[in-house]
C-alpha positions as CSV (number, residue, x, y, z in Angstrom):
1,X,7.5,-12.1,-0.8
2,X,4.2,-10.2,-1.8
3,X,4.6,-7.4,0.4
4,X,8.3,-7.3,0.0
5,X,7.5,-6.8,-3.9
6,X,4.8,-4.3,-3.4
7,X,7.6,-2.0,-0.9
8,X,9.9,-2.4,-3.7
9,X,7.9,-0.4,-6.3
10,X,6.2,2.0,-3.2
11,X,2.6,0.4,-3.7
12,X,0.6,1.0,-0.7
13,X,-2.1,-1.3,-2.5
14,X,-1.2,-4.1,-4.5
15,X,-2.7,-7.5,-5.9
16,X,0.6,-9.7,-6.6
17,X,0.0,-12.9,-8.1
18,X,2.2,-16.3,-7.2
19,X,2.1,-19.8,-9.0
20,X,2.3,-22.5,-6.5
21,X,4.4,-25.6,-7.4
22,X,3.7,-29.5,-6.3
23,X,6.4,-29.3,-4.2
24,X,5.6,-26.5,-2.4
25,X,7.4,-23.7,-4.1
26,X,6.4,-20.7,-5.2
27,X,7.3,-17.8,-7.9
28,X,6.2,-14.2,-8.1
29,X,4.5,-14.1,-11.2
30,X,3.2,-10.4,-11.2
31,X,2.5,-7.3,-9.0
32,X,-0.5,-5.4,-9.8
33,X,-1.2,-1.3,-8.6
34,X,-4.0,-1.9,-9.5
35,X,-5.3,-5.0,-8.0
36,X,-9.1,-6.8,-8.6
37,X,-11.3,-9.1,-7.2
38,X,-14.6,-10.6,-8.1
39,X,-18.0,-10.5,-6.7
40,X,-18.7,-14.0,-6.7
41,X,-15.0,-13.9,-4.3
42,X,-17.7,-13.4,-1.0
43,X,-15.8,-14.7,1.8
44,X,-12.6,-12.5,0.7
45,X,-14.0,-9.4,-0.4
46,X,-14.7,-7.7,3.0
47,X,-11.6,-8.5,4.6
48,X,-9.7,-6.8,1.2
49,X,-12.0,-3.8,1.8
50,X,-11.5,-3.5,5.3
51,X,-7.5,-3.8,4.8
52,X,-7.3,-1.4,1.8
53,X,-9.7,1.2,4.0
54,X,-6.6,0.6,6.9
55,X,-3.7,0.9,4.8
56,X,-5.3,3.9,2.7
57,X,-6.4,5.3,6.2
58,X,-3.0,5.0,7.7
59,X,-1.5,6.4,4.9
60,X,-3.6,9.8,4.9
61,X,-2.8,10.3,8.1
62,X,1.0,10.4,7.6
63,X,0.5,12.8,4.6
64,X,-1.4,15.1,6.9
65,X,1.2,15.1,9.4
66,X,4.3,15.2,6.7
67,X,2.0,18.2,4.9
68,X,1.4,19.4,8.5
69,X,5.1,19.7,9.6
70,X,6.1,21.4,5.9
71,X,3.9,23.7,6.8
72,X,5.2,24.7,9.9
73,X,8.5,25.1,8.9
74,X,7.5,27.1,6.0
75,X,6.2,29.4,8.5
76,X,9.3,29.7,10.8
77,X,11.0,33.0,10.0
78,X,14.1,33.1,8.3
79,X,17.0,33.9,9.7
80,X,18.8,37.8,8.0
81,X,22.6,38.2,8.0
């Protein structure tokens, strides 16, 4: 549900917040762009870095390539009639 909601709005980085029910259910309470996290959150934070550094990695490269093959195209002669 959390990443299905960050796709929906194109985040590539999110926080989204869920509130847990007794009997096991769950609703999407919020999806931030923006997301947080405390210090005192030890155990957690290096494995948020090291998956924001992936996703923010992966993502330049595809904007290099995409930026790449525009500019290839762009210089491609044009055809005269």
């Amino acid at each position: 549900m959390a990443v299905e909601a960050s796709t929906v709005l194109a985040l590539d980085i999110a926080g989204v917040d869920l509130l847990f029910a007794a009997d096991g259910a769950y609703t999407l309470c919020e999806v931030n762009a923006v997301p947080g996290w405390r210090p005192a959150m030890t155990t957690v934070a290096p494995a948020i870095t090291a998956c924001v550094n992936r996703r923010l990695t992966a993502r330049d490269s595809t904007v290099r390539r995409s930026s790449t093959a525009r500019q290839d195209l762009s210089r491609r002669p044009t055809a005269t009639y």
